[in-house]
KOLRONU-397300 format. One record per residue: residue number from 1; x negated, y, z negated of N, C-alpha, C, CB in turn. Coordinates in pm, whole numbers, plus 32768, in hexadecimal, padded with zeros to 4 digits. Atoms other than C-alpha are relative to their C-alpha. Glycine has a CB too. Layout:
<atoms>
ATOM/NUM/X/Y/Z/X/Y/Z/X/Y/Z/X/Y/Z
...
</atoms>
This chain:
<atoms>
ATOM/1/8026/8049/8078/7BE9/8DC4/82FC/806E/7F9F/7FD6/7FE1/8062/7F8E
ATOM/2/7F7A/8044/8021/7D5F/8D42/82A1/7FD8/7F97/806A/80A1/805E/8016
ATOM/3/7FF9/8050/7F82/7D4D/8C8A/8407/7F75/7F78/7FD1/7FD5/807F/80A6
ATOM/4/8070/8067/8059/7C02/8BE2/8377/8020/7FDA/7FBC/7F9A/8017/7FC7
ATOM/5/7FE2/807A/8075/7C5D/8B60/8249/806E/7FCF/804A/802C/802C/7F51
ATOM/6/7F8C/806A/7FEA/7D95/8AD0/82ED/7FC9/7F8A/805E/8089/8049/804C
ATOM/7/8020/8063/7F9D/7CD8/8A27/8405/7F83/7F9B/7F81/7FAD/805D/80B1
ATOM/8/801B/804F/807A/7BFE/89B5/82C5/8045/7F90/7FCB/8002/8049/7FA7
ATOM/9/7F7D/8076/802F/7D3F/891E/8218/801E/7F7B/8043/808E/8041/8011
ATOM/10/7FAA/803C/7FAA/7DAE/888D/8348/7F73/7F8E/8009/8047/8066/8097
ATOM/11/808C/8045/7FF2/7C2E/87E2/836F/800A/7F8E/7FA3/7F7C/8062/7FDA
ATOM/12/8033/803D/807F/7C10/875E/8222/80AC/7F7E/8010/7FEC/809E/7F4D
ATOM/13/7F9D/8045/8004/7D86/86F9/821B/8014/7F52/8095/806E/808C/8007
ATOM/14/7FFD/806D/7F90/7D49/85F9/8384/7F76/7F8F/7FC6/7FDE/8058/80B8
ATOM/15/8057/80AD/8047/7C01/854F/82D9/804E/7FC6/7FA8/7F63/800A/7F9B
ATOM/16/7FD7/8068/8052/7CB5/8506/81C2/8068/7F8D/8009/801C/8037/7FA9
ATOM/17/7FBC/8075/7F85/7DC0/845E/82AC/7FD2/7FB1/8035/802A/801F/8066
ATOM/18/8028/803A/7FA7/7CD6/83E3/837E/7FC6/7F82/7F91/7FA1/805B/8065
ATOM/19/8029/802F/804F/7C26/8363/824E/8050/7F7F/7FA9/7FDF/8064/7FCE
ATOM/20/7FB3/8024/8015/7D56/82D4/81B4/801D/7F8F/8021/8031/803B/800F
ATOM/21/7FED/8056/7FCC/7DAB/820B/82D2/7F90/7F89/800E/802C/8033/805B
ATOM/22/8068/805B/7FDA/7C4E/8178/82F8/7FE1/7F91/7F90/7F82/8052/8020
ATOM/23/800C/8081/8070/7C4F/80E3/816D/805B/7F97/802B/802E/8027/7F5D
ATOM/24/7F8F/8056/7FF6/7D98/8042/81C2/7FDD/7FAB/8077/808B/804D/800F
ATOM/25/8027/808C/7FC4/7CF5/7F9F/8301/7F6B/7FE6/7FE0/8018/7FFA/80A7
ATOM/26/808D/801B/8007/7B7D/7F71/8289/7FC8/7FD1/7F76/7FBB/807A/8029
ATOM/27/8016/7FEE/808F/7B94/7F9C/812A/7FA9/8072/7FC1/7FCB/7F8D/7FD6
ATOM/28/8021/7F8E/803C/7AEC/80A6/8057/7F4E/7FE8/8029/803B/8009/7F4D
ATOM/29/8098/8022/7FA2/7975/800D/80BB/7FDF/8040/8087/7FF9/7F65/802B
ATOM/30/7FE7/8019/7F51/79DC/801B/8218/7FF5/8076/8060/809B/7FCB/801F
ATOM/31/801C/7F88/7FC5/79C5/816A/8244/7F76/804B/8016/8044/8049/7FC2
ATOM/32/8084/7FAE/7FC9/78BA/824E/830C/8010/807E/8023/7FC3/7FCB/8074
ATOM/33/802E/7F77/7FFF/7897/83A3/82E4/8022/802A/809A/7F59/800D/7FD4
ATOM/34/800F/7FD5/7F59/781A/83CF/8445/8091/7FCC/8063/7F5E/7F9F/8049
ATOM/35/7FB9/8011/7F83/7941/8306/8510/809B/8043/7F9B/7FFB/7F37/8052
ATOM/36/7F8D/7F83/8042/7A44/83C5/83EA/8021/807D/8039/7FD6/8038/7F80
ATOM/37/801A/7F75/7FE4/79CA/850A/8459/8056/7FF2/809B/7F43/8031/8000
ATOM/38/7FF8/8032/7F68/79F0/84A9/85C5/8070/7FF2/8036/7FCC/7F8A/801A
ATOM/39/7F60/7FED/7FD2/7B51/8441/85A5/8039/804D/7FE6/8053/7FB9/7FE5
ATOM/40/7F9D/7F67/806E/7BCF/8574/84E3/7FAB/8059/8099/7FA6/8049/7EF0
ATOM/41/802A/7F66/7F9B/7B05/8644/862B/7FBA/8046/7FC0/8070/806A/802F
ATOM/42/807E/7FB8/8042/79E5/86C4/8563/7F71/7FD6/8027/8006/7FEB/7F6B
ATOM/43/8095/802B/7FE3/7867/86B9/854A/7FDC/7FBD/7F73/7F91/808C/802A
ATOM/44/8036/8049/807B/77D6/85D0/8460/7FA3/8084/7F9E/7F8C/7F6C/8040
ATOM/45/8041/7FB3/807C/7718/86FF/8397/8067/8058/7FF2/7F6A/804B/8010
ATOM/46/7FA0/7FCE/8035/785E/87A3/8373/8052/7FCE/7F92/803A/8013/8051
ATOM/47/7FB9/807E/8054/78AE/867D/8270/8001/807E/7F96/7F9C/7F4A/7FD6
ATOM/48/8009/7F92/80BA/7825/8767/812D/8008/8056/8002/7F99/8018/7FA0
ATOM/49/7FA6/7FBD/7FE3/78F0/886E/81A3/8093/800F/7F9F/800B/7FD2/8076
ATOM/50/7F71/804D/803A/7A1E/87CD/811E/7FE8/7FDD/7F88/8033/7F7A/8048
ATOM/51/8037/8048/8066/797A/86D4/800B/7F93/8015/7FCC/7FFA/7F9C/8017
ATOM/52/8063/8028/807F/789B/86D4/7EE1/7F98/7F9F/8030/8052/7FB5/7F7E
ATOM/53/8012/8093/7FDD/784D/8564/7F65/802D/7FB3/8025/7FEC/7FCA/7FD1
ATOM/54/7F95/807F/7FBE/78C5/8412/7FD7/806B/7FE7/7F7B/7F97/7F49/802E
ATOM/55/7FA3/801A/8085/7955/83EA/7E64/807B/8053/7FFE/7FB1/8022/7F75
ATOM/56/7F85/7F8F/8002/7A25/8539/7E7C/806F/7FCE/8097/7FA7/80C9/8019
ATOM/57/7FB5/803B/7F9F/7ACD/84A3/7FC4/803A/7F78/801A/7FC7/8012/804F
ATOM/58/7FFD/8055/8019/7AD7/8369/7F5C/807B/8001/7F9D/7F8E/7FDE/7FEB
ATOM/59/7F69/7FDE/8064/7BE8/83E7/7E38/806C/805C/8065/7FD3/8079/7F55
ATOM/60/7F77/7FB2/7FF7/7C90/84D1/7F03/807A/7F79/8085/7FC9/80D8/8061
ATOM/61/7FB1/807A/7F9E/7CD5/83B7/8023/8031/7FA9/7FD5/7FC2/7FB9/8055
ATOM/62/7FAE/806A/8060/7D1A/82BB/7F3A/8081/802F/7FC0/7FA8/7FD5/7F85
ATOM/63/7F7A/7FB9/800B/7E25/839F/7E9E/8075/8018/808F/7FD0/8094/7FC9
ATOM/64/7FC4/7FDE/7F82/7E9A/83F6/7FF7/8056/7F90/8019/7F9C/801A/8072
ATOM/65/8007/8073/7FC6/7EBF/8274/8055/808E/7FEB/7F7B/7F50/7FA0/800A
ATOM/66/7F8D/803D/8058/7F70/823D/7F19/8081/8037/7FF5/7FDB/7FFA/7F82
ATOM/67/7FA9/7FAF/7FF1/8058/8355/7F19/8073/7FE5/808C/7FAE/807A/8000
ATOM/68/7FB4/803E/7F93/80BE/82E0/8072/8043/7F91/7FF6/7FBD/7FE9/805E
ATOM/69/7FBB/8037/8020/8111/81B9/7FF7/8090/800E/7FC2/7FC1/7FDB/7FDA
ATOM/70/7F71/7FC0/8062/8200/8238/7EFA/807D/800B/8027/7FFA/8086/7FD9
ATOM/71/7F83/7FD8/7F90/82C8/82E1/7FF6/804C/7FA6/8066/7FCC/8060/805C
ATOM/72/8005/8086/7FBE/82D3/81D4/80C1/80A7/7FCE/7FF0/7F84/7F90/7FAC
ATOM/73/7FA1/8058/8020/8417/8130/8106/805B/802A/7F76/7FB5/7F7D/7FF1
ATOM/74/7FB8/7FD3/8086/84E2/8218/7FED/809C/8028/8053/7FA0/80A0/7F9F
ATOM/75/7FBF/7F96/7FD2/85F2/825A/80C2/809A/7FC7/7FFB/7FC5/8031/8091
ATOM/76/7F64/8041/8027/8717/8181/800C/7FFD/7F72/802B/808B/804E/8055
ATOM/77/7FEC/808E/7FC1/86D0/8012/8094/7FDD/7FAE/7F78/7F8F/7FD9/8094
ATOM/78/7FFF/803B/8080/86F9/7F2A/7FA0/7F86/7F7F/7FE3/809A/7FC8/7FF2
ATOM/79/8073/8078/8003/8631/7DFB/7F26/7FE3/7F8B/8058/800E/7FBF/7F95
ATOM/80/8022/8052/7F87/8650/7D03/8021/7FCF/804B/806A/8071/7FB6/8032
ATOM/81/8039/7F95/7F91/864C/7E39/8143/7F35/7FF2/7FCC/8066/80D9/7FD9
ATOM/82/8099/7FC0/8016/84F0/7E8C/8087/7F98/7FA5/8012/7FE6/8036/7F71
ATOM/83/8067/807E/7FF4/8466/7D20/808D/7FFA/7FDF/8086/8029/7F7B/7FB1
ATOM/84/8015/8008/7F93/84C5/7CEC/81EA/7F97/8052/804B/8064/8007/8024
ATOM/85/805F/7FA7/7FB0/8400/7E14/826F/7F86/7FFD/7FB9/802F/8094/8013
ATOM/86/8081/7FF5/8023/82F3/7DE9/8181/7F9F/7F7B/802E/8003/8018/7F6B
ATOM/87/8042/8081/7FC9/82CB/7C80/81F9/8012/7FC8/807A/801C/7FA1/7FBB
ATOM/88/7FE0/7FB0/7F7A/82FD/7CEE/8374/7F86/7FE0/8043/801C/80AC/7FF5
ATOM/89/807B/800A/7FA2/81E5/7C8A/8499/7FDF/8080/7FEC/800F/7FD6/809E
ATOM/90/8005/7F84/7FE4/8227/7E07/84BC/7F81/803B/7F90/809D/803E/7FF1
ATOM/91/8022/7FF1/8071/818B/7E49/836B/7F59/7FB2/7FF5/807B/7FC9/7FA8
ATOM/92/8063/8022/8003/8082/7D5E/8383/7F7F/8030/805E/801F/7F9A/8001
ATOM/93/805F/7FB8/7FA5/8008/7DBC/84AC/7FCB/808A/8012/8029/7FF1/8061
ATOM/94/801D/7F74/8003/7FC7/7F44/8453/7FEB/8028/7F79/8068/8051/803D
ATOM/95/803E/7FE8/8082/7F09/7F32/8330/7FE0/80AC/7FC6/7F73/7FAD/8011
ATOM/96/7FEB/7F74/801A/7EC5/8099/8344/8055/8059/7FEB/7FE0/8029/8036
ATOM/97/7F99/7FB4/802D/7FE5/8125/830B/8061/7FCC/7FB7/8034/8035/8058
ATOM/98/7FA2/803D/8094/8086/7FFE/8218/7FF7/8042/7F41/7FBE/7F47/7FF1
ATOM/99/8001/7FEE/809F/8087/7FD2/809B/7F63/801B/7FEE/803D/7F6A/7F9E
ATOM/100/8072/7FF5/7FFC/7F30/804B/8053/7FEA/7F96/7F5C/7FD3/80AD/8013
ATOM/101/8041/804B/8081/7F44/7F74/7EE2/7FF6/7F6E/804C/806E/8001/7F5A
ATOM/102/8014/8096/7FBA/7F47/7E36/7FC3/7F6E/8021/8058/809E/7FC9/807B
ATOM/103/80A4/7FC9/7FB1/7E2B/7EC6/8093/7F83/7FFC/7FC1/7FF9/8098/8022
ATOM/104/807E/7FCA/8038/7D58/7F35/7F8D/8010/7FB9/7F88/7FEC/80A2/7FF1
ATOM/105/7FD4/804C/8077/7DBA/7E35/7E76/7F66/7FCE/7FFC/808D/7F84/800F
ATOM/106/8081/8052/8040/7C45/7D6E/7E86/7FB8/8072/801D/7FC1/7F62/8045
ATOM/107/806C/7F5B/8000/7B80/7EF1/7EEF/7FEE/8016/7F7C/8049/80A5/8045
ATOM/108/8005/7FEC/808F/7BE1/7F82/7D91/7FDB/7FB9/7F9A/8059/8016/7FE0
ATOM/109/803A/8013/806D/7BA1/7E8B/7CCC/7F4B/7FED/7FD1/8047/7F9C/7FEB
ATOM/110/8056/7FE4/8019/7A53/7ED9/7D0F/7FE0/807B/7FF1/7FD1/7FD2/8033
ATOM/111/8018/7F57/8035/7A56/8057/7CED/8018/8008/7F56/8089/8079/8056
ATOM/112/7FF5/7F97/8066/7A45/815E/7BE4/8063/7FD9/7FAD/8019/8086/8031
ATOM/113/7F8A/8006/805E/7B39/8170/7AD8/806E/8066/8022/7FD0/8019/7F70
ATOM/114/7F96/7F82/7FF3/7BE2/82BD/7B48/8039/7F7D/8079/7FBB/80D5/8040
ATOM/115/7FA2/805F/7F9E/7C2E/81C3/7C8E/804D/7FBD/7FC9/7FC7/7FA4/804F
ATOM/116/7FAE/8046/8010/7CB6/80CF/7BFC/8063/8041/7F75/7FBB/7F7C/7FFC
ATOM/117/7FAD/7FE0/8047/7D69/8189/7AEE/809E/8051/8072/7FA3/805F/7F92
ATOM/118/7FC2/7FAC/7F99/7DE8/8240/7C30/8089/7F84/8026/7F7D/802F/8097
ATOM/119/7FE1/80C4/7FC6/7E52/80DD/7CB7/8087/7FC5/7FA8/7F50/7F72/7FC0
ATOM/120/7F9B/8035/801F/7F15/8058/7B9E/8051/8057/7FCC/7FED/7FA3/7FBF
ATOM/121/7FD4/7F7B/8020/7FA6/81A3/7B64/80C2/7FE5/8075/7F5A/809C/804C
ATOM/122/7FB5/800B/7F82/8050/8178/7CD5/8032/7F52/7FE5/7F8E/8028/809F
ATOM/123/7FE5/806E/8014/8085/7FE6/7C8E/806C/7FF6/7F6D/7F7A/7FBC/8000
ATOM/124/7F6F/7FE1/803B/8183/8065/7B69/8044/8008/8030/8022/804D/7FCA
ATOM/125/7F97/7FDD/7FBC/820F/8105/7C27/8087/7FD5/804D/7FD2/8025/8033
ATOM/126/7F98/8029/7FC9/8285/8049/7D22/8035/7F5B/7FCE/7FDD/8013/8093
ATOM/127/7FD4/8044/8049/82A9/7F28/7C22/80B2/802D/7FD7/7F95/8002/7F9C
ATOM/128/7FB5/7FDE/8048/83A2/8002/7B9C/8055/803B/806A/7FCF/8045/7F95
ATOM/129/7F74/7FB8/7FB4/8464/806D/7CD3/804B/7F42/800E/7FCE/8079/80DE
ATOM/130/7FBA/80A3/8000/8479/7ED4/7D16/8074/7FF9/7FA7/7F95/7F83/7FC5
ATOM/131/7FA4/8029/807C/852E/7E9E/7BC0/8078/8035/800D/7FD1/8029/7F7A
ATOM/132/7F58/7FD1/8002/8635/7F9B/7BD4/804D/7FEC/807B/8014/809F/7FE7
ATOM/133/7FBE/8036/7F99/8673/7EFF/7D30/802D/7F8F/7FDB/7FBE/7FF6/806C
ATOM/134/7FB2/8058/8042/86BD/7DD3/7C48/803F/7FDF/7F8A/7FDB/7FC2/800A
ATOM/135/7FD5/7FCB/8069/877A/7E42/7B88/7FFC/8002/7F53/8050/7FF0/8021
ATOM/136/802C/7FE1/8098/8792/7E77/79F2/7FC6/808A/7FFA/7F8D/7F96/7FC6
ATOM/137/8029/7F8B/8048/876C/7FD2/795A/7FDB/8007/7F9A/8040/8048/7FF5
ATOM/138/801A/7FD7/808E/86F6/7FA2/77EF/8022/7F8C/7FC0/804F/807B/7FC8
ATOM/139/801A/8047/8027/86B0/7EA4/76FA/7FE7/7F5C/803A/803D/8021/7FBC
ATOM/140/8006/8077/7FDA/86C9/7D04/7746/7FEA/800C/80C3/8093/7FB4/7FBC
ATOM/141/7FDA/7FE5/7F6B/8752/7D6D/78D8/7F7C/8027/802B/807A/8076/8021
ATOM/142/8072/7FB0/7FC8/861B/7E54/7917/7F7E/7F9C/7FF9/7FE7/8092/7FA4
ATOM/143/8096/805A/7FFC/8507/7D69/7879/8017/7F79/8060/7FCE/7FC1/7F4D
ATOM/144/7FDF/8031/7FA3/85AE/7C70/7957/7F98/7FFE/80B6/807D/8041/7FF0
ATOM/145/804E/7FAD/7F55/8588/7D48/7AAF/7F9E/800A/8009/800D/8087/8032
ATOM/146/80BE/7FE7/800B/8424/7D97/7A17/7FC1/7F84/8044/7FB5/8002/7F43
ATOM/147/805A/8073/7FF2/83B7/7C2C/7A2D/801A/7FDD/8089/8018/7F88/7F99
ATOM/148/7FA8/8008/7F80/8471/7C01/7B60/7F75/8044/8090/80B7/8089/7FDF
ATOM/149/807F/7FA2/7FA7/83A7/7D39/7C23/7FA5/7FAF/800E/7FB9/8086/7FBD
ATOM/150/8088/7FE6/8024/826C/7CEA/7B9F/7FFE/7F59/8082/7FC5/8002/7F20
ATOM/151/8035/8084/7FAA/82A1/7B61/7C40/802B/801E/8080/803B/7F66/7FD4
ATOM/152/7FE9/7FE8/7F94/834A/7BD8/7D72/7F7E/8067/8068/8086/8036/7FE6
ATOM/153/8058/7FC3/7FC3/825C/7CD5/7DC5/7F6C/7FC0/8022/7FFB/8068/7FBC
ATOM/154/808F/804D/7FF9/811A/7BFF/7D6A/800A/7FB3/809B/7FEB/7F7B/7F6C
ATOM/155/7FF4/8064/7F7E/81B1/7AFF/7E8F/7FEC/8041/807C/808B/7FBB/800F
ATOM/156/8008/7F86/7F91/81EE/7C39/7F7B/7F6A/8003/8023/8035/80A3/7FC1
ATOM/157/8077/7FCA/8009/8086/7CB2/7F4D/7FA0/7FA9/8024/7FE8/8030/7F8C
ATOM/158/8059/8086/7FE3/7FEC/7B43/7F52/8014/7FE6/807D/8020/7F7D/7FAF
ATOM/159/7FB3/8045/7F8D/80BF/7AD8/8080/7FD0/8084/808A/80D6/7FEF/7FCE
ATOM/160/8003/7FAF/7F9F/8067/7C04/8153/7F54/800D/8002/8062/8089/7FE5
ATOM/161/80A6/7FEA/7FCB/7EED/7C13/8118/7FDE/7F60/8038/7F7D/8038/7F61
ATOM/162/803E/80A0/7F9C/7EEC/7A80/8156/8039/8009/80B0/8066/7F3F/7FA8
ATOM/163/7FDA/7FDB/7F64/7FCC/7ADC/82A1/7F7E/8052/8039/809A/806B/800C
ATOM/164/8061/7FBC/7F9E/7EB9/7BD8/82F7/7F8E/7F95/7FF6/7FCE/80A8/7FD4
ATOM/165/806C/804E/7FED/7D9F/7AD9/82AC/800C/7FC4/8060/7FE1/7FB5/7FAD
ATOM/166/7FF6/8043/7F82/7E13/79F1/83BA/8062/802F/8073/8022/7F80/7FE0
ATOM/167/7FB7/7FAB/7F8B/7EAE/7AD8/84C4/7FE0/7FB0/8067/7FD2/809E/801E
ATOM/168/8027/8046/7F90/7ECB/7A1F/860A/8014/7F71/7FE8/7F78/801D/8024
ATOM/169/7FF6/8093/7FF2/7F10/78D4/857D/8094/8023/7FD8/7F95/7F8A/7F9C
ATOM/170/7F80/800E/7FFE/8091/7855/8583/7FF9/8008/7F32/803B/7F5A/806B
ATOM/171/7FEE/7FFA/809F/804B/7827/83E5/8026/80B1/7F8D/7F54/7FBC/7FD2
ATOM/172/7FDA/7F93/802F/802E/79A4/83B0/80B4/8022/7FE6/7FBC/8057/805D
ATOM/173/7FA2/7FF8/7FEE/81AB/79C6/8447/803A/7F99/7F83/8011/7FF1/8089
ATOM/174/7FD6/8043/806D/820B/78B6/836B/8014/8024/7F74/7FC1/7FB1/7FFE
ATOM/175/800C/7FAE/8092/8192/794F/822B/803E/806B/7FDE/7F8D/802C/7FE5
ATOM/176/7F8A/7F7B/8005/8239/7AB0/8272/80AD/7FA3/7FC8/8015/805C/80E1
ATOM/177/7F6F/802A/8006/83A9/79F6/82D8/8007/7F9A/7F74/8030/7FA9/809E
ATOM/178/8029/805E/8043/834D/78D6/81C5/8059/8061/7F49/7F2F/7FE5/8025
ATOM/179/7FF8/7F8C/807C/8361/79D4/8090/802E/8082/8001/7F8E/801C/7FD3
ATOM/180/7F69/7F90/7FFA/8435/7ADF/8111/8076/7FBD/7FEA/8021/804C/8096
ATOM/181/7FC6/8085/7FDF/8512/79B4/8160/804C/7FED/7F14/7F3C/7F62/805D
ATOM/182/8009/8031/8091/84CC/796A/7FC1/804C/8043/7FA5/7F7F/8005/7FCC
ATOM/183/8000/7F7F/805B/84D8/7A9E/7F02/8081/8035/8011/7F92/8071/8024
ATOM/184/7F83/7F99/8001/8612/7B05/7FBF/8080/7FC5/7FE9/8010/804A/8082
ATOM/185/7F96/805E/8058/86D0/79C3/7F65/8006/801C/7F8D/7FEC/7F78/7FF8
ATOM/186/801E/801B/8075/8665/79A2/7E2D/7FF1/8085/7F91/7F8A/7FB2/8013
ATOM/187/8000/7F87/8064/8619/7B05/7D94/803E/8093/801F/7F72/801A/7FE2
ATOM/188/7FD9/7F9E/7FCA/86F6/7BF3/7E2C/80A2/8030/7FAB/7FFF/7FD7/809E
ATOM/189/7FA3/8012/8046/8802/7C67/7D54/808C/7FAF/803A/800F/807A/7FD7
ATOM/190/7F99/8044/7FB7/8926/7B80/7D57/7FD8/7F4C/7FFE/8002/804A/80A6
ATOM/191/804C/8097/7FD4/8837/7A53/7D82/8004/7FC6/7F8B/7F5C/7FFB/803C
ATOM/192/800E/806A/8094/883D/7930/7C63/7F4B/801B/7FC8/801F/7F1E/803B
ATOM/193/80AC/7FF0/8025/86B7/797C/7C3C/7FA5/7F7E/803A/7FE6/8001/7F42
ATOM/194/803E/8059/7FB5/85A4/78D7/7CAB/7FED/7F73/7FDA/7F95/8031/8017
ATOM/195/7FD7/8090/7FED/85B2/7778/7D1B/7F4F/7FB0/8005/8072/7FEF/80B1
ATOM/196/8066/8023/7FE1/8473/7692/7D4A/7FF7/7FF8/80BD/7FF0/7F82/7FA7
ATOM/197/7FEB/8025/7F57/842E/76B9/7EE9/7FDB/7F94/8041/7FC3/8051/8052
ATOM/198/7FFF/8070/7FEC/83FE/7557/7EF7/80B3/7FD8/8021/7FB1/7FC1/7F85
ATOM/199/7F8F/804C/8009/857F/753E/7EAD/8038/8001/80A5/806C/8044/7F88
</atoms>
């Protein structure tokens, strides 16, 4: 019985992986039950086993996706380090296992409210790891870094879903190096702040 529920756990715990990965390359639409099941090594009527519904898997993968994010890249690299790899071929090209708020940034804003409360929950977040990568702790300094994040990250997030829109053309590459290039002149502590990229 123990041995069952664990091979249970272990079940439930690979859709929602499998699941995970598939918003981040398909989007939250994009997903099918049947070829979900399939990759996790199950039978498609073993789905409501696990889930309530597509809705109940739909939150826990979305949590999953976001949570992964989080973790993501925590492991002491600083703000330029973080822009380089976030604006990385590497990165672009493995949508499934990147930033899932760049992934799933136009999905959510058509879901539920628990989603997207989920969403900008995780988009604090890493608003707020940005900032204290530029520096300011408290009052004038902090609302600073705030405004800072919020435009650095928007460019990140923009610049990597327009890189994935045109994959295969020399313009994608451009756009990554272009605005990594930007952000890490210009908004990286140390830097005079941002410049117009005309100059």
């Amino acid at each position: 019985m123990g041995h069952s529920r664990e091979d249970k756990r272990e079940s439930h715990a690979r859709i929602v992986q499998a699941a995970a990965r598939r918003f981040r390359e398909r989007g939250i639409e994009g997903l099918s039950i049947a070829g979900l099941m399939q990759e996790a090594g199950l039978t498609h009527g073993g789905f409501y086993k696990h889930f309530d519904s597509r809705g109940a898997l739909v939150k826990e993968a979305l949590d999953c996706a976001l949570s992964a994010s989080a973790q993501a890249g925590t492991d002491g690299a600083g703000f330029r380090q973080r822009v380089e790899a976030y604006l990385s071929p590497a990165h672009r090209d493995a949508p499934g296992s990147g930033c899932a708020v760049a992934a799933l940034a136009g999905d959510v804003g058509r879901a539920d409210d628990a989603a997207r409360a989920r969403y900008a929950q995780q988009l604090r977040q890493s608003l707020g790891t940005l900032a204290g990568l530029l520096g300011g702790t408290e009052g004038a300094a902090r609302a600073q870094a705030e405004v800072r994040a919020m435009v650095a990250f928007s460019a990140m997030v923009g610049a990597l879903g327009l890189a994935r829109a045109c994959a295969g053309d020399p313009l994608s590459d451009e756009i990554l190096a272009t605005v990594r290039a930007y952000l890490g002149d210009s908004f990286a502590p140390g830097a005079e702040g941002p410049a117009s990229p005309m100059d």
